[in-house]
N, C-alpha and C positions, 0 to 999 in steps of 0.2 A: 558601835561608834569607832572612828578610824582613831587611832594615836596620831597626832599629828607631828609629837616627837621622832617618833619610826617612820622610815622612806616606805613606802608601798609597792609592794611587788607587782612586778610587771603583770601577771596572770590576772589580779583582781583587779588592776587597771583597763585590763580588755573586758574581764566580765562586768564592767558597772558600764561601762562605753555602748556595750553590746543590750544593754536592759535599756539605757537611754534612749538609744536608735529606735528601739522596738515600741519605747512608751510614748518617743515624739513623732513618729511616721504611723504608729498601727499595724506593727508588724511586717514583713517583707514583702514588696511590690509583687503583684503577680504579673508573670510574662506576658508580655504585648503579645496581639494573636495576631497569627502569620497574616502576612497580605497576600490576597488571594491571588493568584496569578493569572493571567489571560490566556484564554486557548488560544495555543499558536497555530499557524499555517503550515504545512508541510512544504518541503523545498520546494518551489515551483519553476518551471521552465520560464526562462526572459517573455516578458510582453504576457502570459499567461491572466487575466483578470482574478481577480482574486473574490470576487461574489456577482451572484446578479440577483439583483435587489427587488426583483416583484416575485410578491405569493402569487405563484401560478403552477397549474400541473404540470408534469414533467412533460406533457405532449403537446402546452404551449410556451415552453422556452424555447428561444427564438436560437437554437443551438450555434449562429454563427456568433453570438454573443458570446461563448465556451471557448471559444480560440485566439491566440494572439492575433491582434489584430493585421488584417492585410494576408490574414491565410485563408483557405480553402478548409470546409470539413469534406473531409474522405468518409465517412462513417458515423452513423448512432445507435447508439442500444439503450435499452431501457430497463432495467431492473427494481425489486421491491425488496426492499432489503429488512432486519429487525431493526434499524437507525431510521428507516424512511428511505422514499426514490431513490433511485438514482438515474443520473443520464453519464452512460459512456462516451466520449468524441474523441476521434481522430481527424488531424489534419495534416496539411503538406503546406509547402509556401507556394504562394499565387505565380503562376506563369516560367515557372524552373520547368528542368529537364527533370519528365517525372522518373527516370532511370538513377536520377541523383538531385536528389533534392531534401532538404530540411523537413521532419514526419516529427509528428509529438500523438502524445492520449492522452487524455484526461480521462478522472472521474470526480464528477458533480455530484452530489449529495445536498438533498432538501432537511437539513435539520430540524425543523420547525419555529426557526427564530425571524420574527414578525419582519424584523427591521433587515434583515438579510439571511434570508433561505437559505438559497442556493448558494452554496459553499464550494470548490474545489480541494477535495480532499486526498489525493493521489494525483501525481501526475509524470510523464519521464519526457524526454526529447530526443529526436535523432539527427546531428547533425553529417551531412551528407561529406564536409571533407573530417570526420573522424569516424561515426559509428553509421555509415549510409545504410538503410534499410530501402526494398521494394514496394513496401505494402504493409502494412496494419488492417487484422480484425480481429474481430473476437467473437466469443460463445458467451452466450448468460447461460450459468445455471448454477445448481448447490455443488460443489466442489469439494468444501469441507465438513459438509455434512451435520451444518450447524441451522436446516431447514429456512435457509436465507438464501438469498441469489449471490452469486462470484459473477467473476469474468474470467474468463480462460483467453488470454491475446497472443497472437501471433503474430511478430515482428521480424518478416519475412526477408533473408538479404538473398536470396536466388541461386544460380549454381546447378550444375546438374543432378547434386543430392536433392535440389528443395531445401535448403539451409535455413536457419532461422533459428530465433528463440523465442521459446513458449514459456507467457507466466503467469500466474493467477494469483488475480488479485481479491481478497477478501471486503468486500464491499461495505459489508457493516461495520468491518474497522479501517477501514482504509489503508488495509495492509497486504503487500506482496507479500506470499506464503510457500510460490515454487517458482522457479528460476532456471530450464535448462537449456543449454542452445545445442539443434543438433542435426543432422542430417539424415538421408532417407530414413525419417521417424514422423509418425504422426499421433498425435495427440489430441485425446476428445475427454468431455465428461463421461463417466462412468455414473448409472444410475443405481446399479444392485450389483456389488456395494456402489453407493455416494463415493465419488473420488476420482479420479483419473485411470484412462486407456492408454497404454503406450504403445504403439507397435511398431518393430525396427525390423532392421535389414537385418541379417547375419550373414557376416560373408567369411567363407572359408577360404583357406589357401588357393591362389590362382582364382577363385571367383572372377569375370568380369562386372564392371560395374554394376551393367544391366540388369545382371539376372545372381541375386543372393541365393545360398543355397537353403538358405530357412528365415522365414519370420520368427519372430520374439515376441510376445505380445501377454503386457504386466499390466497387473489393476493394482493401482495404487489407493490407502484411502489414508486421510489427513488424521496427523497424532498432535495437534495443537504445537504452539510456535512455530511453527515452519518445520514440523517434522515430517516424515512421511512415511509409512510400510507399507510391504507388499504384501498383499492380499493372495496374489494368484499371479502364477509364473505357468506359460505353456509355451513352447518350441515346436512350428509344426516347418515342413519342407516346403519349399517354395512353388 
């Protein structure tokens, strides 16, 4: 029993506060559970659509539906990936100088979500007065050796090296994984090992353009995140 002649220390004035709370609420609220977040979209190029909304195979999607509207598709590929389909597309804008003109890619992916499928889940754009490119294609196959289909794209700007840049993208996550831009080089899938071909010019002092005096040529295979080693390096004469 308290004295009520004696003032009460502040200490046992929080411990009786504290027993109060507990015996008039039932002990501490448990934490509200997180709100779940929405899968978001990936950056997408202007005018790009953002789903097309019929379950249907990838070989009856209507592919000019894949592009901003009022473009041309330039190209389709078709991949099977461990996420489901995919449809690759490239396009140009309708009735330009195709020497200069606005280029994009997409990659489509079938999720398997009833209410809307097909999802664009990658995609870049090349504006002709900043990044002009000649031409977009690409190669389906496994790249990173994750028994899945990639896409290997080359976004060609011309030159008498054959200039451009090559990247691949990872289809089952909808992630770019290599990135290089480069000149008399060409680049393919390598199947044994899974992974990239690279073969370049090598030009020695005084070289003319024409004629290097060795090729270069490196297999590369994928070390996850966007890593890459070399597998195999050989240098033969031109």
């Amino acid at each position: 029993m308290i004295d009520r002649r004696r003032p009460v220390p502040a200490a046992v004035l929080l411990r009786l506060v504290a027993v109060c709370l507990v015996a008039c609420h039932g002990g501490p609220s448990a934490p509200a559970p997180a709100a779940s977040t929405p899968p978001t979209l990936p950056s997408l190029p202007r005018g790009l659509p953002t789903a097309y909304p019929s379950d249907v195979p990838a070989g009856d999607v209507p592919v000019g539906d894949l592009v901003p509207k009022g473009n041309v598709v330039t190209g389709t590929w078709y991949a099977r990936t461990s996420s489901g389909d995919a449809i690759v597309v490239a396009w140009q804008r309708r009735g330009a100088d195709p020497f200069r003109t606005d280029r994009g890619i997409a990659v489509w992916q079938d999720g398997g979500d009833p209410g809307s499928p097909w999802r664009p889940i990658d995609a870049v754009a090349f504006r002709a007065n900043r990044d002009p490119v000649l031409d977009l294609t690409a190669v389906i196959g496994d790249v990173t050796g994750d028994a899945s289909d990639d896409a290997l794209v080359f976004a060609e700007t011309g030159g008498s090296g054959a200039c451009g840049t090559y990247f691949a993208i990872d289809l089952a996550e909808g992630a770019r994984v290599f990135d290089r831009s480069v000149c008399d080089t060409r680049i393919v899938p390598s199947t044994d090992p899974v992974g990239l071909i690279v073969t370049e010019a090598v030009y020695a002092h005084g070289d003319p353009h024409c004629c290097p005096s060795a090729m270069r040529t490196t297999v590369l295979t994928y070390a996850g995140g966007g890593r890459w080693t070399t597998a195999s390096e050989t240098t033969t004469p031109a």
